[in-house]
C-alpha positions in Angstrom: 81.5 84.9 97.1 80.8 87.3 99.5 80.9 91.2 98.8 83.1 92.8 101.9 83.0 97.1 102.3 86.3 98.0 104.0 86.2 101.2 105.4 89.8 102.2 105.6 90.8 105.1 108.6 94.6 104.3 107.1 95.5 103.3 103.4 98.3 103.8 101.4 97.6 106.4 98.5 99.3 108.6 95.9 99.8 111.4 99.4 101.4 108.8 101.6 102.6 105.9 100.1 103.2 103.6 103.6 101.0 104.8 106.1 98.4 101.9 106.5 100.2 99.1 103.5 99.6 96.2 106.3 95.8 97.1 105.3 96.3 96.8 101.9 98.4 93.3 102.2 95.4 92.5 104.9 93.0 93.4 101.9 94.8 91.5 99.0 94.7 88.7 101.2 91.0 88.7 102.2 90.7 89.3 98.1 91.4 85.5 97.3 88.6 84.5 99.3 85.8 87.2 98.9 84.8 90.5 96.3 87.1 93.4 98.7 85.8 96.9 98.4 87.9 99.4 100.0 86.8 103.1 100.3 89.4 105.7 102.3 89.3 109.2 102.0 92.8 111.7 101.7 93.1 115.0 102.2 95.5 116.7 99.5 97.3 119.8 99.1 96.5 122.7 97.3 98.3 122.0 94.4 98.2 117.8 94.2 94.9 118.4 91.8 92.5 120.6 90.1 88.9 121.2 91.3 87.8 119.8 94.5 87.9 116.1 94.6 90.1 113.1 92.7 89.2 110.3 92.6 91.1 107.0 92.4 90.0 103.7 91.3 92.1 100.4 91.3 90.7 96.7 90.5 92.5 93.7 90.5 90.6 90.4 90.8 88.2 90.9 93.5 89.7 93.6 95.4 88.9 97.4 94.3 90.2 100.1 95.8 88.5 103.8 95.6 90.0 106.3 97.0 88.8 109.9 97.1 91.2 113.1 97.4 89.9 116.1 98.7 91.3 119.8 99.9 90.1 122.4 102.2 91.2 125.9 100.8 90.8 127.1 104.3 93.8 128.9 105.5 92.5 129.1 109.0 94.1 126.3 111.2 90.7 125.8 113.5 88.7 126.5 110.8 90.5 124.1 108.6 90.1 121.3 110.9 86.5 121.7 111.9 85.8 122.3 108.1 87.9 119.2 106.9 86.7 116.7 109.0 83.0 117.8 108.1 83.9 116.8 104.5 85.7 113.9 105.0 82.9 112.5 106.8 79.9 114.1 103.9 82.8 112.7 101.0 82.9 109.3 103.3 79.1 108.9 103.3 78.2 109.6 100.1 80.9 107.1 98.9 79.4 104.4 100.8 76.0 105.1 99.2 77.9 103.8 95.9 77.9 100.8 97.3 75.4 100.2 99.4 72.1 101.6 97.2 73.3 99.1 94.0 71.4 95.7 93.8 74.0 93.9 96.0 74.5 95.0 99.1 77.4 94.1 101.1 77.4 91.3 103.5 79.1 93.2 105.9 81.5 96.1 106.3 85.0 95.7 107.9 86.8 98.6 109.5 90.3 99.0 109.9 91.6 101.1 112.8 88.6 102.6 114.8 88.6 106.2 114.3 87.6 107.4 111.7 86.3 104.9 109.5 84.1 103.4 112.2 82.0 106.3 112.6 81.1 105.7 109.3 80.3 101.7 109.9 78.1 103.2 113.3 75.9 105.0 110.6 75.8 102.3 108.0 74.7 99.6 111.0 71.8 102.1 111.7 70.6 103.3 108.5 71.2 99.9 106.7 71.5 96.9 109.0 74.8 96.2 107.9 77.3 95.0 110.6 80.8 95.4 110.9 84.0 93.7 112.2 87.3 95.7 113.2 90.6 95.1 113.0 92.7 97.4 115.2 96.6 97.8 114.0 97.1 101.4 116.2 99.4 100.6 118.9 98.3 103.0 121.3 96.8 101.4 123.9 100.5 101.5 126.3 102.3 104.2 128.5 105.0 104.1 126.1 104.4 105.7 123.1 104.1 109.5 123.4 100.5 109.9 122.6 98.7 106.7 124.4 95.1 106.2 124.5 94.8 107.6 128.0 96.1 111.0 127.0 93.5 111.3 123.8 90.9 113.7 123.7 87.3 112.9 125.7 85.7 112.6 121.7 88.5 110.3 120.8 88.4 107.6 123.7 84.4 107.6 123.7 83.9 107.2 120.1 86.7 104.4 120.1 85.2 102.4 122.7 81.3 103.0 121.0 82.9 101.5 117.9 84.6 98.4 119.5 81.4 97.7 121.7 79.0 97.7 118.7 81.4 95.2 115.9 80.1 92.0 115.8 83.3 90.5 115.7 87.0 92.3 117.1 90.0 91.2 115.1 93.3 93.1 116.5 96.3 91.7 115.1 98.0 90.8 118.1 96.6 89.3 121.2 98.8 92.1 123.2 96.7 94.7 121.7 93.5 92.6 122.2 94.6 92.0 126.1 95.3 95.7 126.4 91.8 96.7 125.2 90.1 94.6 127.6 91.6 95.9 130.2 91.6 99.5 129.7 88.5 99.9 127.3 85.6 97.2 128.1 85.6 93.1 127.7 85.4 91.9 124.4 85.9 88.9 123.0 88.7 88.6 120.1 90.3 87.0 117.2 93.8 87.7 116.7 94.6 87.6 112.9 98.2 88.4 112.5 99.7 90.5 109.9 100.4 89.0 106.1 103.3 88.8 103.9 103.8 88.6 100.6 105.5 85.4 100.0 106.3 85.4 96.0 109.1 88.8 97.4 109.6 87.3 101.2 111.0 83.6 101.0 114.1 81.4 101.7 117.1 82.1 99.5 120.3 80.7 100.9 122.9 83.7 102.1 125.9 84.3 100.1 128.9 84.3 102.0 131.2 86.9 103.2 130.8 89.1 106.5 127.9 88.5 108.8 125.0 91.0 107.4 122.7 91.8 110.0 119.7 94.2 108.8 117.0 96.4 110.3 114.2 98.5 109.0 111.9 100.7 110.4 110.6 104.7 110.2 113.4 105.7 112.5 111.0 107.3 114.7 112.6 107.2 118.6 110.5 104.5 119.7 112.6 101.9 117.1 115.4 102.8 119.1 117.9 102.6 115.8 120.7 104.4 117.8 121.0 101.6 120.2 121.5 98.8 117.4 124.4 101.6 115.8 126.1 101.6 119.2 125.8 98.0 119.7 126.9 96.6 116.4 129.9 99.3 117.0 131.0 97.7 120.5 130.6 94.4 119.2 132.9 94.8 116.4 135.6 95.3 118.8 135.4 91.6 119.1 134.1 90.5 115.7 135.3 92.4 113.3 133.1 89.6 111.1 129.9 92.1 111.5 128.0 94.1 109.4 125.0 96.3 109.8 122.7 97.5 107.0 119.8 100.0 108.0 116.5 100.5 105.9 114.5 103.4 106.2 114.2 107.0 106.0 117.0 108.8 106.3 118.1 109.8 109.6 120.8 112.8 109.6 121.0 112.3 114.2 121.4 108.1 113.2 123.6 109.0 110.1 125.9 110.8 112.3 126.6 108.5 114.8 127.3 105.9 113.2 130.0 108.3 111.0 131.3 109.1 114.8 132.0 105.6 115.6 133.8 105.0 112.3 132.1 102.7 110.8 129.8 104.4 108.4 129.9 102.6 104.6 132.4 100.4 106.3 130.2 98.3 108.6 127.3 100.1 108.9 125.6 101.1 105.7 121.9 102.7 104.8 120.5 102.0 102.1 117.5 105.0 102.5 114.2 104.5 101.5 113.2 101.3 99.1 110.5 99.3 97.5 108.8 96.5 98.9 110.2 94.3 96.4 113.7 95.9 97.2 113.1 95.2 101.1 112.9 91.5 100.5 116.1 91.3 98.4 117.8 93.2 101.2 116.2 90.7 103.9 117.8 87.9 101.0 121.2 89.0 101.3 121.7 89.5 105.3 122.3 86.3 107.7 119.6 87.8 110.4 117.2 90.6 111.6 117.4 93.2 114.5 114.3 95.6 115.8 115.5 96.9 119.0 111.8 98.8 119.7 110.7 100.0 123.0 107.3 99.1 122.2 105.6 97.4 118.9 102.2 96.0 118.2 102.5 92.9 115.4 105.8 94.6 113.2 105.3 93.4 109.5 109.4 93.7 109.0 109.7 90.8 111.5 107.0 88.7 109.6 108.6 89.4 106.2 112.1 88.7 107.7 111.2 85.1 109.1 109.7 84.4 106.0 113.4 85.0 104.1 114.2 82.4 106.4 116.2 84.8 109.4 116.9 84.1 112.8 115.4 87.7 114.8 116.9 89.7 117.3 114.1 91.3 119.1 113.0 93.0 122.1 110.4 91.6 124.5 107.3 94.3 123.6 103.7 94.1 122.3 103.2 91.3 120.1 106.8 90.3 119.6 106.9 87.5 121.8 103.9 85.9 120.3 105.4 85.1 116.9 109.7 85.0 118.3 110.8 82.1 120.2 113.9 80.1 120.7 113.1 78.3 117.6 113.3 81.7 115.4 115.4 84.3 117.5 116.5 85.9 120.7 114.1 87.9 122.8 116.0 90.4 124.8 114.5 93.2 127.0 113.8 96.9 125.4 116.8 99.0 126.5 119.3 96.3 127.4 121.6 97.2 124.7 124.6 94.8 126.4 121.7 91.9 126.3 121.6 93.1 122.5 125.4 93.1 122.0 125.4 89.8 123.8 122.5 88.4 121.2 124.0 89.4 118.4 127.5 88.2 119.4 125.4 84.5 119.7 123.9 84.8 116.0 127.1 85.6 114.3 128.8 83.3 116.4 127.9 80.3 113.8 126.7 77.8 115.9 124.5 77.0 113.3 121.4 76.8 116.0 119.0 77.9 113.3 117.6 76.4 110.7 116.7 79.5 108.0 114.8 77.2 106.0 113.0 75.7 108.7 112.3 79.1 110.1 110.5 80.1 106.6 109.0 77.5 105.6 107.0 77.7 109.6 106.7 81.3 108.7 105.1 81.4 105.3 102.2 78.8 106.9 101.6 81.2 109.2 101.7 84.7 107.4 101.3 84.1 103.8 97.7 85.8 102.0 96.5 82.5 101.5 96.3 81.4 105.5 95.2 85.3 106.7 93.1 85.6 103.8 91.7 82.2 104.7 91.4 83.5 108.1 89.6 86.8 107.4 87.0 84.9 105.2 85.9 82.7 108.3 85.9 85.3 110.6 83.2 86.8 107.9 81.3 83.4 107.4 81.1 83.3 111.7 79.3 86.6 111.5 76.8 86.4 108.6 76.1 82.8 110.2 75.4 84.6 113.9 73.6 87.6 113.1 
C-alpha cells in the first residue's frame, strides 16, 4: 500500500464546510486503495480559536486528514494579504516536513487545484525528489465565468502553468477542462478521472407517486442560472399543472421572490435551503428527474449523484456535461434556451416512460462510485512510480 501526500489548495473544514468536498469524496475514494494523507491550510477569524494556530486531525482507515487553522491579526488589508500568504505557505512547509522527514516517505504527492498547493509540491520535487500528479476541478479556463484564467494576475497564470508543466501525470476531471488547458496553457497529456459519488446515500429507490417532482441544486451563484428553471417550470405549468419544482441550496431572497411573483411559491415551487449530503440524496429519492440549467460547468457532482438515484437529467450543453449526459440518461439543451428547457421538461413529465431510472443508476454507480475512481486514482499512481 502506497503512502499518497495530498496537498489540498481547497478542502472542506470547520470555516467552510463545502468549498472543495469533491476533494474529499476524491480522497475517500483513493483511501480504499492506498494510505491518503491530506494537509490544507485555513485561514480563521479572529475569534474561531485561541493562540495562533489549530490544528485538526481526522483518521479513518487509511485516509487522514490534518488540517491547520491559522489568523493574521493584521488589520491592514495589503498588509494582511502579503503577511497571510507568507504564513500559509511557512505553516504549509513545515506541515509537509511531518510527513516527509519520518522513516516512510511518500511515494508521491498529489495536488488538487494548482494554486496554491502546487507551489508547495514545486518545492517538495526539488528538495526531496518527490513527484506529483494534479487534478484540476477550477473551471476557469472559459470566457464565461467572470474571472477566467485570461484575466488573472501575471503571478497567477505563470505559476499555474509551472505547476502543470512539471506533474508527472495531469488528471482534470473532465476532458473539457483538459482540452481547454491544452489549448490556452501548453500541451499536456491527460487522464480524465471524473468526479465520485457516494453510492451507500446516492442509489435507485423507485419514486412515489403524486405530481411530477423535478429538483435542482446548486450555490445559486448567477452562472446556475436558477431564475431561468423558476420561469420555465412557471410557463410550463400553464400546460401541466402535473409539475413541481423543488430547489436546494442557499437561500436566495432575488430567486425566492420570483418565484413568490409567479404564484407558485410552496405551491409548485418549494426550497428546501441548505441540507446535508445525506439529506441531498433523499431529496434526489423523492423527485422523478434533475434540472441544472448552467451557463457553464466543469464535471457538476449534483448531476453524478442525481444519475446515480437513478434520474433522467435536464441539462445544458457546457463544460463536461455532455461527456457523462446522453440520450440514454437526459436531454441536453443549449445554455440560455429556456423554451428548449420548457420544451425538455414538458418531454420528461410527459411519461413516455423513455427512461429506464434503474438502468440509468445502475450505468451510473459503475462509473462514479469510490470503488471505480478510487480504483482509477491508484493506477494513475502505480503508472507514475512505475515511469519515474
Amino acid at each position: 500500500m502506497k503512502k499518497i501526500l495530498w496537498l489540498a489548495s481547497w478542502y472542506p473544514n470547520k470555516t467552510d464546510k463545502f468549498t472543495g468536498d469533491f476533494i474529499q469524496r476524491h480522497a475517500k475514494a483513493a483511501a480504499l486503495f492506498n494510505q491518503i494523507i491530506v494537509l490544507h491550510i485555513a485561514k480563521a477569524e479572529e475569534s474561531f480559536f485561541t493562540g495562533r494556530t489549530f490544528e485538526e486531525i481526522n483518521t479513518d482507515g487509511n485516509l487522514t486528514e490534518h488540517i491547520l487553522y491559522f489568523k493574521c491579526g493584521i488589520r491592514s488589508k495589503p498588509l494582511n494579504k502579503i503577511l497571510s500568504l507568507v504564513k500559509y505557505f511557512w505553516l504549509f512547509r513545515k506541515l509537509m516536513l511531518v510527513y516527509v522527514k519520518d522513516k516512510k516517505r511518500p511515494a508521491l504527492a498529489h495536488v488538487h487545484v494548482p494554486l496554491k498547493g502546487g507551489l508547495l509540491a514545486l518545492w517538495l520535487k526539488r528538495r526531496f525528489g518527490i513527484g506529483y500528479v494534479l487534478t484540476e476541478h477550477y473551471g476557469i479556463y472559459n470566457n464565461v465565468v467572470d474571472e477566467p484564467f485570461e484575466k488573472k494576475s501575471h503571478a497567477f497564470r505563470y505559476f499555474t502553468k509551472k505547476i502543470i508543466s512539471n506533474a508527472i501525470a495531469f488528471s482534470p476531471v473532465s476532458n473539457d477542462i483538459g482540452e481547454a488547458i491544452n489549448k490556452m496553457l501548453l500541451p499536456k497529456p491527460y487522464r480524465v478521472v471524473y468526479n465520485t459519488v457516494d453510492t451507500r446515500f446516492f442509489n435507485y429507490t423507485q419514486s412515489s407517486e403524486g405530481k411530477f417532482r423535478f429538483v435542482h441544486v446548486s450555490n445559486m451563484a448567477a452562472l446556475k442560472n436558477v431564475e431561468g428553471i423558476v420561469r420555465s417550470i412557471a410557463k410550463v405549468r400553464e400546460e401541466n399543472r402535473n409539475i413541481e419544482l423543488v430547489i436546494v441550496g442557499k437561500q436566495s431572497n432575488s430567486i425566492m421572490k420570483l418565484a413568490e411573483d409567479t404564484g407558485l411559491l410552496n405551491k409548485a415551487i418549494f426550497f428546501a435551503g441548505e441540507i446535508s449530503y445525506e439529506e441531498v440524496a433523499r431529496q434526489m429519492k423523492q423527485s422523478h428527474s434533475f434540472i441544472l440549467f448552467s451557463r457553464t460547468e466543469n464535471m457538476p457532482c449534483v448531476i453524478l449523484e442525481a444519475l446515480c438515484c437513478g434520474l433522467p437529467v435536464i441539462a445544458t450543453k457546457v463544460g463536461g456535461v455532455p461527456e457523462v449526459v446522453n440520450h440514454f440518461n437526459g436531454i441536453l439543451i443549449a445554455s440560455e434556451d429556456e423554451i428548449g428547457l420548457q420544451r425538455a421538461i414538458l418531454a420528461m413529465a410527459s411519461g413516455d416512460d423513455r427512461f429506464s431510472r434503474e438502468d440509468i443508476s445502475k450505468s451510473a454507480q459503475l462509473k462514479f462510485s469510490y470503488h471505480t475512481i478510487g480504483k482509477q486514482i491508484s493506477d494513475l499512481y502505480d503508472e507514475c512510480l512505475s515511469h519515474p
